[in-house]
C-alpha positions in Angstrom: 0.0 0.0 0.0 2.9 2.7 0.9 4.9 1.7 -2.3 1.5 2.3 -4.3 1.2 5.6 -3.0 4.8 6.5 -3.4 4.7 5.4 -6.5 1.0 7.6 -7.6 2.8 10.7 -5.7 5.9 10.2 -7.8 3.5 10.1 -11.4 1.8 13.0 -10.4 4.8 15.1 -9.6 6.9 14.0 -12.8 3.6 14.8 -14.7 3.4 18.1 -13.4 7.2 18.4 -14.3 6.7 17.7 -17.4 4.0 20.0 -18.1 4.8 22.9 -16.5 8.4 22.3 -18.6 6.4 22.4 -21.8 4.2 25.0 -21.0 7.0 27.8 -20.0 5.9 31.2 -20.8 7.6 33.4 -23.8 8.2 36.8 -22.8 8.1 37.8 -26.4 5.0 39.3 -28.1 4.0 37.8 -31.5 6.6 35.6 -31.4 5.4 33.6 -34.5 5.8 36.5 -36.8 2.0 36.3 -37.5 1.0 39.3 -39.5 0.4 40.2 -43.1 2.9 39.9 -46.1 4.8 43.2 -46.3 7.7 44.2 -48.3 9.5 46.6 -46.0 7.4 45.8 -42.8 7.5 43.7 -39.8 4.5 41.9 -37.9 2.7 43.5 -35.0 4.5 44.0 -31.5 7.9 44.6 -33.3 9.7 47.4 -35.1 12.0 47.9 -37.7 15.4 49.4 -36.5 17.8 49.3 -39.4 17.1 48.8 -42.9 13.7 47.4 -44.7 13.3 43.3 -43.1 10.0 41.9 -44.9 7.2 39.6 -44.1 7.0 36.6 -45.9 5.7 33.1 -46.3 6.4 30.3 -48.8 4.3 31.7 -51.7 5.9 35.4 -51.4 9.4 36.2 -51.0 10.7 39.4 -49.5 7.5 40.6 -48.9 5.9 41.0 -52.2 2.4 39.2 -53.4 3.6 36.6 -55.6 7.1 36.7 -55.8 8.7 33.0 -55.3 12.0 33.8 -56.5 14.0 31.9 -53.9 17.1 31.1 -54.0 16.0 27.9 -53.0 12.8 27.2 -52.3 11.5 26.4 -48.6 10.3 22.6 -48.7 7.3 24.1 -46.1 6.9 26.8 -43.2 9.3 26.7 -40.6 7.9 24.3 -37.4 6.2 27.3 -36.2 4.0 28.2 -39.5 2.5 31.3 -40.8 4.4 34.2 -42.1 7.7 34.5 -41.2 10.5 37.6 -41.5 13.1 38.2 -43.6 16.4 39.7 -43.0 19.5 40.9 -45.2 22.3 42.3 -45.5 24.9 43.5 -48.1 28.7 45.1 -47.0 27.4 48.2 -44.7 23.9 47.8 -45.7 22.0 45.8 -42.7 18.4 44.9 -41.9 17.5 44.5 -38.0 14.4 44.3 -36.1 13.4 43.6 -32.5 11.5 44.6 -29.4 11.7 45.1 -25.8 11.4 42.7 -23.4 9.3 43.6 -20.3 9.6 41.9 -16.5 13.3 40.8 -16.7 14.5 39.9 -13.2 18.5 41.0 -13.2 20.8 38.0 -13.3 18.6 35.8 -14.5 19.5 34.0 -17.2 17.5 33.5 -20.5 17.1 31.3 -23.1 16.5 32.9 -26.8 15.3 30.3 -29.4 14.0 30.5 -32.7 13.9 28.6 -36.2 16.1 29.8 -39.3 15.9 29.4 -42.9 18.5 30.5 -45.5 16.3 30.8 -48.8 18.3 33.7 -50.0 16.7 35.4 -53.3 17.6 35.6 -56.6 15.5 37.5 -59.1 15.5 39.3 -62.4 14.5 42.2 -62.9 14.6 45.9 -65.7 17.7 46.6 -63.6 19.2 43.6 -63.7 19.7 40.4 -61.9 19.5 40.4 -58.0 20.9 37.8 -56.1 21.4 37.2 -52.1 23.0 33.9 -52.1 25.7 33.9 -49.5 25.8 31.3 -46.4 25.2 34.1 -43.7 24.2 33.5 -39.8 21.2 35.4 -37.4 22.6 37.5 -35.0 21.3 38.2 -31.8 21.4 41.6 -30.0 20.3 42.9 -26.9 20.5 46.0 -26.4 22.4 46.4 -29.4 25.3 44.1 -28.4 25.3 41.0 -30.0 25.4 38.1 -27.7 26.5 35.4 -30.1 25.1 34.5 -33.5 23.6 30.8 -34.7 24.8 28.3 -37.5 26.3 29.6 -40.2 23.8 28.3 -43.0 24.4 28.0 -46.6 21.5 27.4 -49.4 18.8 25.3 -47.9 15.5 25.1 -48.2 15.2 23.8 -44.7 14.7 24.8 -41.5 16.7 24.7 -38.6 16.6 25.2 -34.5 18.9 28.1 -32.8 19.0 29.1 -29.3 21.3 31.1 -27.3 21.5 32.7 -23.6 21.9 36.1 -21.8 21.8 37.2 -18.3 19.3 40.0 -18.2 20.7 43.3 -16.8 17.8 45.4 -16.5 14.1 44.8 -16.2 13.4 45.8 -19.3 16.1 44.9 -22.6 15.9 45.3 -26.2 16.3 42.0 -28.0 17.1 42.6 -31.9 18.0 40.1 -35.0 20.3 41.1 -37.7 22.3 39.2 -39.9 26.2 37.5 -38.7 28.7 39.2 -41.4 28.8 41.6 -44.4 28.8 38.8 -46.8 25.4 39.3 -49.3 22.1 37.0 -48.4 18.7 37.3 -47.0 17.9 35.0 -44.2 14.6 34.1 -42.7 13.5 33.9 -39.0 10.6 32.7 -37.0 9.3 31.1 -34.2 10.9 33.2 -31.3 10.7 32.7 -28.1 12.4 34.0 -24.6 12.3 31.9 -21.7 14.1 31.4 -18.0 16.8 29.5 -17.8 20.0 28.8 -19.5 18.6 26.0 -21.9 15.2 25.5 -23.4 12.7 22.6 -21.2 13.7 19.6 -21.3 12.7 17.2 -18.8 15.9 15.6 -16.8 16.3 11.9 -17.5 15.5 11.9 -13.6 12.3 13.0 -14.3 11.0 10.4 -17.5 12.2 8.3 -14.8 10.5 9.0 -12.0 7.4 8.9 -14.5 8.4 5.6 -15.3 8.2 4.3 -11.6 5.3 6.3 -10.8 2.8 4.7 -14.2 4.7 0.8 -13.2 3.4 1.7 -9.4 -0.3 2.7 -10.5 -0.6 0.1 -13.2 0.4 -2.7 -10.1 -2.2 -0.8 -8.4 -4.5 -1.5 -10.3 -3.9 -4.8 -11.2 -4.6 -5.4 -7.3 -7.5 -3.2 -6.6 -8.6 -6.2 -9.9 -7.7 -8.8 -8.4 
């Protein structure tokens, strides 16, 4: 009887683990990108501060109705779906965006994450052939310094998962995306998200297996309470 109700305790706590670890709260706003295709303009809750970034999906690059002149196509919408933003730069000329981050607890530490695409563009046009085709990185700012930068990614038309960390300084911080290096491409972003702690939530192996004991102790329990 004690080791059933150990083990039923010991369920219930993992599965609240768990949940709580999937359910952490963003402290971004509109951190799917979610907003209507716009060459030249970002999705609500965040502002252009260098350059002209876009909003985009799979059926209109850089922000224009109808243009699918990808370097490379994306194969779908990044994991998080929607619209996403796109970012470039050329030598001196760079595209950033961002926002500020409200109810920061100094010394915390924090987890940025979001998906990446490299899709790049290449079109032709009455001046002349366009192309952002370089293998380029997202940089991530706050407060204007960068804080480290993802995978350098060439050509794909997939989508990968970046994260980095800060330790938050003031309550209130502007985080900000730009592109790695001078070298010519257009990369795409989406799917942010800001959370506590130093790496996104995961449960612990400790914790699947303290699940693990706790669903062997309530299927024994029930066995007997059937027998």
């Amino acid at each position: 009887m004690q080791f059933t109700r150990l083990a039923h305790a010991a369920a219930l706590t993992a599965f609240f683990l768990v949940a709580g670890s999937a359910q952490a709260a963003s402290l971004v706003i509109n951190g799917s990108l979610t907003g209507p295709i716009a060459n030249m303009g970002t999705p609500s809750g965040w502002t252009i501060l260098e350059g002209t970034p876009d909003t985009m999906d799979g059926g209109n690059n850089v922000g224009v109705a109808g243009a699918t002149d990808f370097g490379v196509a994306p194969a779908s919408a990044s994991p998080d779906g929607g619209t996403w933003v796109g970012i470039g730069m050329n030598g001196s000329y760079v595209e950033r965006f961002g926002q500020t981050l409200s109810g920061l607890s100094i010394g915390q530490t924090y987890t940025v994450s979001w998906f990446a695409g490299n899709f790049g563009l290449n079109r032709t046009s009455d001046t002349g052939n366009v192309q952002y085709l370089g293998s380029n990185a997202i940089d991530v700012l706050v407060d204007g310094v960068s804080i480290g930068h993802g995978a350098t990614l060439g050509l794909s038309s997939n989508w990968f998962s970046e994260s980095l960390t800060f330790t938050a300084t003031s309550a209130s911080q502007q985080l900000s995306f730009k592109l790695a290096s001078g070298t010519k491409a257009y990369l795409s972003i989406d799917g942010i998200a800001v959370v506590t702690g130093a790496t996104p939530a995961v449960p612990e192996p400790s914790t699947w297996a303290m699940m693990g004991i706790g669903l062997v102790g309530l299927a024994l329990s029930k066995r007997r309470q059937a027998t």
